[in-house]
Wavefront OBJ file of the C-alpha trace (Angstrom):
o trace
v -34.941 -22.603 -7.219
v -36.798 -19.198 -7.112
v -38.764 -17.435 -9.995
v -41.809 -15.679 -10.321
v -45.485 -16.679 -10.766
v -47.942 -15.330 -13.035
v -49.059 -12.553 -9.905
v -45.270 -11.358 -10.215
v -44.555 -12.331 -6.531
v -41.065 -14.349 -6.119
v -41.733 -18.424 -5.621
v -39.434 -19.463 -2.979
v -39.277 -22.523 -0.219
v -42.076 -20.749 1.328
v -44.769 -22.429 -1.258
v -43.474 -25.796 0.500
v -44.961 -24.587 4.086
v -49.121 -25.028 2.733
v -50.120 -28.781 2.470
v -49.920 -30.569 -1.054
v -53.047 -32.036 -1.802
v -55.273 -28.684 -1.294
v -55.982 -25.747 -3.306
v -54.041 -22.718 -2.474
v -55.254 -19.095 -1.946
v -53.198 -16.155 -2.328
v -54.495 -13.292 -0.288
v -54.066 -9.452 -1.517
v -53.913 -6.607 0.242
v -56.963 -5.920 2.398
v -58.138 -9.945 2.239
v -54.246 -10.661 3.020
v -54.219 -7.808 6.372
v -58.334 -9.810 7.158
v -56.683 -13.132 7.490
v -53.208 -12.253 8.919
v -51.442 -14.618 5.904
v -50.728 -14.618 2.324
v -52.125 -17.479 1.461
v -53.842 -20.373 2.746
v -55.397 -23.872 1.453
v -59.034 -24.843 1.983
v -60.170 -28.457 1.494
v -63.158 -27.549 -0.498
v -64.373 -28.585 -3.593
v -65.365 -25.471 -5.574
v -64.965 -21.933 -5.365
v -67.671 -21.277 -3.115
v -67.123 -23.867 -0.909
v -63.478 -22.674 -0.245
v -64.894 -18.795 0.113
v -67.467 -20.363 2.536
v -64.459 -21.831 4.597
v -62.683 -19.046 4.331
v -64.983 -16.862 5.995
v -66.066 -19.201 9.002
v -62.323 -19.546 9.564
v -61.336 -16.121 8.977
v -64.294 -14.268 10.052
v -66.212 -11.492 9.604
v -63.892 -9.077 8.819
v -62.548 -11.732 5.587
v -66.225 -11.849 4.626
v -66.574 -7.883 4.265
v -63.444 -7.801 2.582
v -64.573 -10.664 0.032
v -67.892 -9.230 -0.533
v -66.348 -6.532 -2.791
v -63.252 -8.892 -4.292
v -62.941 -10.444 -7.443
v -61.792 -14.293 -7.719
v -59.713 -15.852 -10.216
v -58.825 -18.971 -10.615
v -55.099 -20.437 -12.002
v -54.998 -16.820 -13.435
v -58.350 -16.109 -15.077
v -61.891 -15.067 -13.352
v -64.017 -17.832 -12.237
v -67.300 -18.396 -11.146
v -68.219 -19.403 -7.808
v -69.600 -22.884 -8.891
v -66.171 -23.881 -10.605
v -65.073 -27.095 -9.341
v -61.377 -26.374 -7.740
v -58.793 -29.413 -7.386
v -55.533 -30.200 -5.774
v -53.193 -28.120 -7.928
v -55.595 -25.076 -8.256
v -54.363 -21.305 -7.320
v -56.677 -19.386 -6.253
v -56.174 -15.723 -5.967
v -58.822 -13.023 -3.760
v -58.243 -9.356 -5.534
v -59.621 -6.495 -3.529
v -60.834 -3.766 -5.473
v -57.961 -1.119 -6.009
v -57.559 2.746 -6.010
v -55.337 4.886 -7.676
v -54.861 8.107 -9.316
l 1 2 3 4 5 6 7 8 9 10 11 12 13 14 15 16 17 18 19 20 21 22 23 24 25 26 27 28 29 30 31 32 33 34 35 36 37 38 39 40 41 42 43 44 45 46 47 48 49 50 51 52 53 54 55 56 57 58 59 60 61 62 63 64 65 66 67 68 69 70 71 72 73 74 75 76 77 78 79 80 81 82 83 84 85 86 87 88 89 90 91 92 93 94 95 96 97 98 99
């Protein structure tokens, strides 16, 4: 059955493809082009710990784009030493420009 989460992107099958058990991390724009994916899981146990992973996985080119991103957490802002479990969301937001 499809729908659409809180982000406003469509849930489909494709949520079935990342491993149950692990936090999830949808990727925007620049973070999403860094790592090649729209989201991945990390097997971390807090915020930090999954941005850590993140960037020894994904490089340094993740960890530029993550210095100036905001975090959020099941769809509020979170701190870095939140705790994250197996049915968190976490999302990396790029700052954005417009006019």
């Amino acid at each position: 059955m499809d729908g659409v989460s809180r982000y406003g992107v469509s849930c489909s099958a494709e949520l079935l493809t990342v491993p149950l058990g692990m936090p999830v991390v949808l990727l925007f724009a620049q973070a999403r082009e860094a790592v090649g994916a729209s989201k991945v899981t990390s097997d971390a146990e807090t915020v930090a710990g999954v941005l850590e992973d993140l960037s020894q996985r994904f490089g340094a080119g993740f960890g530029e784009v993550l210095a100036t991103s905001s975090v959020w957490c099941n769809g509020d802002p979170v701190d870095s030493a939140a705790p994250v479990g197996p049915t968190d969301e976490l999302a990396v937001l790029p700052p954005v420009s417009g006019g």
